[in-house]
C-alpha positions in Angstrom: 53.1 -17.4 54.3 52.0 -16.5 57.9 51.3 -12.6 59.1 55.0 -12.6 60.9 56.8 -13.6 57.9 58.8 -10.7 56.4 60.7 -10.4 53.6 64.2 -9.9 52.9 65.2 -6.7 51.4 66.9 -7.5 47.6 68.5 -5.3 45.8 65.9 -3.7 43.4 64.5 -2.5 47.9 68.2 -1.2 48.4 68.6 0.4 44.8 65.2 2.5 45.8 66.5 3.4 48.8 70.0 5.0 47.8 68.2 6.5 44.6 66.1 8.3 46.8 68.7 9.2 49.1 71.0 10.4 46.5 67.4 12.5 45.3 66.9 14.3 47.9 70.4 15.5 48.6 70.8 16.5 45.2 67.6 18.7 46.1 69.0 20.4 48.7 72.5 20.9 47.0 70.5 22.9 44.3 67.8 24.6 46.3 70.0 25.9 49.1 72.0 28.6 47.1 68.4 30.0 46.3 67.6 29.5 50.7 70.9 30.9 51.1 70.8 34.3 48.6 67.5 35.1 50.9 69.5 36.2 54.1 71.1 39.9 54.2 74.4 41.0 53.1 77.0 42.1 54.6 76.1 45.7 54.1 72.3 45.3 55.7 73.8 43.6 58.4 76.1 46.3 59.2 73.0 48.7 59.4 71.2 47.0 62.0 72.7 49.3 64.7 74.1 52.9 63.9 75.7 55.4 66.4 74.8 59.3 65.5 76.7 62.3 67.0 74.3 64.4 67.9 76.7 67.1 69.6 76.5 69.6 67.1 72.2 69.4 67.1 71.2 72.8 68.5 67.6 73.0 70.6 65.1 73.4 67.8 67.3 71.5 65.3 66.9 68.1 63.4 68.9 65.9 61.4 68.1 62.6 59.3 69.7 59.6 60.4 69.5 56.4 57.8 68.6 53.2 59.7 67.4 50.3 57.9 66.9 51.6 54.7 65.1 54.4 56.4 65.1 58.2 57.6 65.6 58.2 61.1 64.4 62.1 62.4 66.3 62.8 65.7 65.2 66.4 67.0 66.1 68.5 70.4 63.1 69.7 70.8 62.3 73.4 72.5 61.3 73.6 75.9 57.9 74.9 73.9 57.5 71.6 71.9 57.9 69.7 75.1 55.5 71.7 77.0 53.3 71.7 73.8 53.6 68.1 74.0 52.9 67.1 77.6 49.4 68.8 77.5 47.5 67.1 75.2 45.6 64.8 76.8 45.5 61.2 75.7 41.7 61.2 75.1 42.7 63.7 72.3 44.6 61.7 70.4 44.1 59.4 67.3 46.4 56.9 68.8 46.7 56.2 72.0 49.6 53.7 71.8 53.2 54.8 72.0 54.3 52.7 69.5 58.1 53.3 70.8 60.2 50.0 70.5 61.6 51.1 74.1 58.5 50.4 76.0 55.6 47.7 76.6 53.4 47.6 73.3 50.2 48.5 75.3 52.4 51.9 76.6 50.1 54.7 76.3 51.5 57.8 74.0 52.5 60.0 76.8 55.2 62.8 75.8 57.8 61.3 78.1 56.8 57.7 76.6 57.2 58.7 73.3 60.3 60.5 73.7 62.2 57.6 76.1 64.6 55.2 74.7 67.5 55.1 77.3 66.1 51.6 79.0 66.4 48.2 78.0 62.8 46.7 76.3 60.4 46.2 77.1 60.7 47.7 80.6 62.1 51.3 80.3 64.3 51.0 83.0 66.8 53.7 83.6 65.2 56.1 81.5 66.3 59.5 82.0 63.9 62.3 81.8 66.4 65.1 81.8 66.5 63.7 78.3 63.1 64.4 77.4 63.7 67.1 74.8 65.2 64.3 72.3 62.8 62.7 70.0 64.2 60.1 68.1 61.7 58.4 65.3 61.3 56.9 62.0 60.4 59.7 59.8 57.7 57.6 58.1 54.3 58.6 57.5 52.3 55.4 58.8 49.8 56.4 55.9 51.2 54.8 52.7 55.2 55.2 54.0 55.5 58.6 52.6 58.3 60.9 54.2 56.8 64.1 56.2 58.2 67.3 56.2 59.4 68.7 59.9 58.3 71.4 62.0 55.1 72.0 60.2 51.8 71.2 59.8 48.9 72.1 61.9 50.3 71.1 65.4 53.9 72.5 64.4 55.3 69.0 64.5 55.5 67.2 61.0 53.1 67.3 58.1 52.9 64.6 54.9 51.7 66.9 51.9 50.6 63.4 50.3 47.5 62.8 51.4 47.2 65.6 54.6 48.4 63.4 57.6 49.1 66.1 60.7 51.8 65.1 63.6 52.5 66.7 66.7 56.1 67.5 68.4 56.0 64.4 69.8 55.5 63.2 66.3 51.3 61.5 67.2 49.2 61.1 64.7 46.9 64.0 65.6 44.3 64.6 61.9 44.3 63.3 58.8 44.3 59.6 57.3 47.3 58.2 58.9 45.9 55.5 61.4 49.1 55.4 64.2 51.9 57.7 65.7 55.4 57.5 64.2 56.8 54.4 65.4 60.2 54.8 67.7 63.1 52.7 67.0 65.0 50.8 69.5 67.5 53.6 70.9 69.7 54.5 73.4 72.4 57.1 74.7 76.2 55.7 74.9 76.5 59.3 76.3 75.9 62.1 75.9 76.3 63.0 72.4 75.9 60.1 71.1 72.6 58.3 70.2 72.9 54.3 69.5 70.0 53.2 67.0 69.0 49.5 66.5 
């Protein structure tokens, strides 16, 4: 038999064939309820955007917004926090990232950065500063995930009683063992009472 002989396929070739064929979609018949169970419901799905009225939020004032599976702390801020705020230099803070969704990853944690959310990512454009007093943020410690309480703490913005994590009104990580600031979901205003999150 020379090297360019070949040999017919018989039977027992074609029974090996269609046996494995018939294998390996059985496999995926029984492994892709198991695939399939892994993606969200219905009810996860429906949370990945969430519109809040924020009309009856006085200056000073917070409420908790659920996005997620998480607390959501939208606040109108006094003309006090804001000014509070916008003075602290960014060589005084623990993080110096933004960490707002909104914005460039490498934006630096300026009070109007952290506070932004009206522009499409990851530019920022057609923010509106007049809005500046609105700080909307996932009211997670970024600790161990614990939730902080509000207006208190050292720097009068929030404070986690867990292990002594200290936030300012623009809700950066200013002392204790939390290692960033707050993180800032995607967000924008529909108008203006309305904040769209997600």
């Amino acid at each position: 038999m020379s090297v360019h002989d070949t040999a017919e396929p018989n039977r027992r070739d074609f029974l090996y064939i269609a046996t494995g064929a018939v294998g390996a979609v059985g496999a995926a018949a029984v492994a892709w309820p198991f695939i399939d169970q892994m993606n969200p419901d219905a009810a996860t799905l429906a949370l990945a955007e969430i519109e809040v009225d924020v009309s009856q939020v006085a200056e000073g004032q917070s409420i908790t917004a659920k996005w997620r599976g998480k607390p959501v702390f939208i606040r109108q801020r006094t003309a006090q926090e804001v000014e509070e705020a916008k003075t602290v230099s960014l060589d005084d803070l623990k993080d110096p990232l933004a960490r707002n969704a909104n914005l460039a990853a490498d934006a630096p944690a300026t009070d109007i950065n952290r506070t932004m959310g009206a522009g499409s990512p990851p530019t920022g454009e057609g923010m509106d500063p007049a809005r500046e007093q609105w700080l909307v943020m996932i009211g997670v410690c970024t600790h161990l995930g614990c939730i902080p309480l509000g207006q208190s703490g050292d720097y009068d913005g929030w404070f986690c009683p867990c292990h002594g994590s200290h936030y300012d009104t623009a809700g950066r990580i200013r002392s204790g063992p939390a290692p960033e600031n707050m993180a800032i979901p995607p967000f924008e205003f529909t108008s203006d009472t309305t904040v769209r999150i997600g």
